[in-house]
C-alpha positions in Angstrom: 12.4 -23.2 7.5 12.2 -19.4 8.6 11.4 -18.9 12.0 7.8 -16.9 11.1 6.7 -20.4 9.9 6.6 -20.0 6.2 9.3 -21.5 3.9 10.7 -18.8 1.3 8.7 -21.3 -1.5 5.8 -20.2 0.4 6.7 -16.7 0.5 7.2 -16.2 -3.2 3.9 -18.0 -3.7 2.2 -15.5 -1.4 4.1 -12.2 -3.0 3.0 -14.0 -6.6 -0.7 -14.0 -5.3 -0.4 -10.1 -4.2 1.3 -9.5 -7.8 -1.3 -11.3 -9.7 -4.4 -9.4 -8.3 -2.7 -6.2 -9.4 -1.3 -7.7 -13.2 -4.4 -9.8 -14.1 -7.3 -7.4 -15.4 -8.1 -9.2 -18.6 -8.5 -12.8 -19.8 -5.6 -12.2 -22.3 -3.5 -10.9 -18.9 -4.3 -14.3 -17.8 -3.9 -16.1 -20.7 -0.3 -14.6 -20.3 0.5 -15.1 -17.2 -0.3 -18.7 -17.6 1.5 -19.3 -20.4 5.1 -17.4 -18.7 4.5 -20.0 -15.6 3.9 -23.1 -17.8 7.0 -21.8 -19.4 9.1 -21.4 -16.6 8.6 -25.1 -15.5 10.4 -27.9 -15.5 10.1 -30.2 -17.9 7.8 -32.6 -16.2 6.0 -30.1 -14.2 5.9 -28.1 -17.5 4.4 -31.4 -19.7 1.6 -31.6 -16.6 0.4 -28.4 -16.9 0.8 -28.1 -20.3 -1.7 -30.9 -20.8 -4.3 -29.3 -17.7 -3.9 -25.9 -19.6 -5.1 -27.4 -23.1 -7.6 -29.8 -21.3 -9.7 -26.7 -19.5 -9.5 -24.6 -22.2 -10.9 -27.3 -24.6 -13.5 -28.4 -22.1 -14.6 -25.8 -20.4 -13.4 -22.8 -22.2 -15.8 -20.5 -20.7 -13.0 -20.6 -17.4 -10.5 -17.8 -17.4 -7.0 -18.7 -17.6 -5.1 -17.0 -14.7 -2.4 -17.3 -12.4 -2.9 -18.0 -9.0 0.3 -17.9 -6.4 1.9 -18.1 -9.4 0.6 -21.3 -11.1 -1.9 -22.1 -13.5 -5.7 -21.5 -12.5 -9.0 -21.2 -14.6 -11.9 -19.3 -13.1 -15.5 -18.4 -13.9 -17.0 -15.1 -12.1 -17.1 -16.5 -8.9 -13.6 -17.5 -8.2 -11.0 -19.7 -8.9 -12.7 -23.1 -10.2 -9.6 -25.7 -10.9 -5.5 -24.8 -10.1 -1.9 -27.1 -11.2 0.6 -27.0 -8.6 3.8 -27.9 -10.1 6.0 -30.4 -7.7 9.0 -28.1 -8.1 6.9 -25.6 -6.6 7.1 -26.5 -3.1 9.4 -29.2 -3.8 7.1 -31.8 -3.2 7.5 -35.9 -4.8 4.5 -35.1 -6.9 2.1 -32.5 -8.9 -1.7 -31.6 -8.1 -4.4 -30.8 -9.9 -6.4 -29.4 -7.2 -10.4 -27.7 -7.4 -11.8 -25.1 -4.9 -15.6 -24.9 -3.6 -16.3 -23.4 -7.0 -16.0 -26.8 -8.7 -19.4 -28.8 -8.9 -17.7 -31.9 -8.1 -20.6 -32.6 -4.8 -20.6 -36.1 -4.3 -22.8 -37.6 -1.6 -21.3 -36.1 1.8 -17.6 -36.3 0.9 -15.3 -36.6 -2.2 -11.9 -35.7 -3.3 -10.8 -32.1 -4.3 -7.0 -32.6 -5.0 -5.5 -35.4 -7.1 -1.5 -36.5 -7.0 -0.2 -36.3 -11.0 3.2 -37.8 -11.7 2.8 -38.9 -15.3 0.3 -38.6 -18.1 -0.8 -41.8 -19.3 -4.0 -42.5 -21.1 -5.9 -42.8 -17.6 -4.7 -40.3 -16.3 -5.7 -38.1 -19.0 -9.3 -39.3 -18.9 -9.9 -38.9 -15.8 -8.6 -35.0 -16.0 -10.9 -34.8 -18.8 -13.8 -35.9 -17.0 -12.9 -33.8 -14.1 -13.0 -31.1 -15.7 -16.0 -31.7 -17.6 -18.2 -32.0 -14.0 -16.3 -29.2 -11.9 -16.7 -26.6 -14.8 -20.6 -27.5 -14.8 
C-alpha cells in the first residue's frame, strides 16, 4: 500500500477515469473503449463482462457503452447507469456488477446496488437480465 492511502490498482483506475472524460466524446468512442477493456481481461473476468456488455446492449440498448475507471459502463444522459468491475481489477476473490443512483432499482427503503459474479450459470444470467431490464427503466 502507498503511504498517500491509494494502492497503485487504484491509481491507474483514477488516471483511466481522467483519460476517459477526455477520449470518450461519441457512443462509437465508447463502444471502443469497451470493447479494448473487455479485451484486455482475463479470461474469466473477460467471459463476465462479455456476457454484461451483450446483456445491456440487448436490453436496454438506449445506454451508452463507455468506460469508466477503465471498465465497462453504460449510461443514459444523466450519468453512468450500470458498471462491471473485473476481479483482476483490484485483485479482489470476485467480479461486480455494480448500478449507481441512476439505476431505477428503488425498492421500499433499502435494496442492493452491487452484486458479487463468479460464474455465469443460467441464474445468474437471469437475474442480470432482469436487472438490467428495471435499472435501465
Amino acid at each position: 500500500m502507498s503511504t498517500d492511502g491509494f494502492t497503485k490498482e487504484e491509481k491507474a483506475a483514477m488516471r483511466a477515469k481522467v483519460a476517459e472524460e477526455k477520449a470518450q466524446k461519441t457512443r462509437a468512442d465508447g463502444e471502443k473503449a469497451v470493447a479494448e477493456a473487455i479485451k484486455a481481461m482475463p479470461k474469466a473476468d473477460r467471459e463476465l463482462a462479455q456476457f454484461i456488455h451483450d446483456t445491456v446492449t440487448k436490453q436496454a440498448p438506449h445506454l451508452a457503452p463507455r468506460t469508466w475507471y477503465g471498465m465497462p459502463a453504460y449510461a443514459n444522459d444523466e450519468g453512468v447507469v450500470c458498471f462491471f468491475q473485473a476481479a483482476d481489477k483490484f485483485k479482489a476473490r470476485y467480479a461486480t456488477f455494480g448500478f449507481n443512483d441512476k439505476a431505477q432499482l428503488d425498492d421500499g427503503a433499502m435494496w442492493a446496488t452491487g452484486f458479487a459474479l463468479k460464474e455465469l450459470t443460467a441464474e445468474s444470467r437471469k437475474k442480470i437480465e432482469a436487472l438490467v431490464k428495471k435499472a435501465a427503466g
